[in-house]
N, C-alpha and C positions, 0 to 999 in steps of 0.2 A: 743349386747350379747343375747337379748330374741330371735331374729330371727336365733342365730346359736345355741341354743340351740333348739331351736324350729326343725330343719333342722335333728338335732342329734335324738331329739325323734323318729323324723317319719322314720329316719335310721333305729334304732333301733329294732321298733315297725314293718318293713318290712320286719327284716332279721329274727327275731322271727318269721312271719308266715311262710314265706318258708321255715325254720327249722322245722317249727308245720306239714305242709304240704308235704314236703321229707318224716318227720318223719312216717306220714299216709300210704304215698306211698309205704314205706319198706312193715309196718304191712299188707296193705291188699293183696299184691303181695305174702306174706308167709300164709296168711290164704288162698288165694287162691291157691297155689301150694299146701298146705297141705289137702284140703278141694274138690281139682277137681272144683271150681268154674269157674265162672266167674264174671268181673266185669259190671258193670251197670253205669258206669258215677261220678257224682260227686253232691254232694247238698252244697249250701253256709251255712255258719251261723255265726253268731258273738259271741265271747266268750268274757266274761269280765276278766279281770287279775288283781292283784293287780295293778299296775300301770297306766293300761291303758286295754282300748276296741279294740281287732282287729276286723275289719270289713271285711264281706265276704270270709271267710275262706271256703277253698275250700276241704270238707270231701267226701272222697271217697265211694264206696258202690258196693254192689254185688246183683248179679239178686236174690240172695234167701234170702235177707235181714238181715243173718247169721253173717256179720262182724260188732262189735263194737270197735272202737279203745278205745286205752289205755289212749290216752289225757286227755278224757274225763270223 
């Protein structure tokens, strides 16, 4: 039972980041369509949640430094 709950966590805790991470995607594609930017890549970081720590989350970014998402 520990090892299939164990299996459900890290399910869970995977689809939350690529939901974190989609979610980034929308916002800097709209600051940059609205803004004439451009993007610059991507920086990792880990966020703490109440439940649990995602690790390496992949936060987007623009060459003028100008976009802060809203996650955060």
């Amino acid at each position: 039972m520990e090892e299939l709950d164990k299996k459900v966590s890290e399910r869970v805790r995977s689809t939350v980041k690529e939901f974190m991470e989609s979610l980034m995607k929308g916002e800097i594609q709209a600051f940059l369509d609205e803004n004439r930017g451009s993007g610059n890549g991507y920086y990792h970081r880990d966020i703490g949640t109440k439940y649990w720590e995602i690790d390496d989350l992949r936060v987007p970014r623009d060459r003028d430094n100008g976009f802060q998402t809203a996650i955060f």
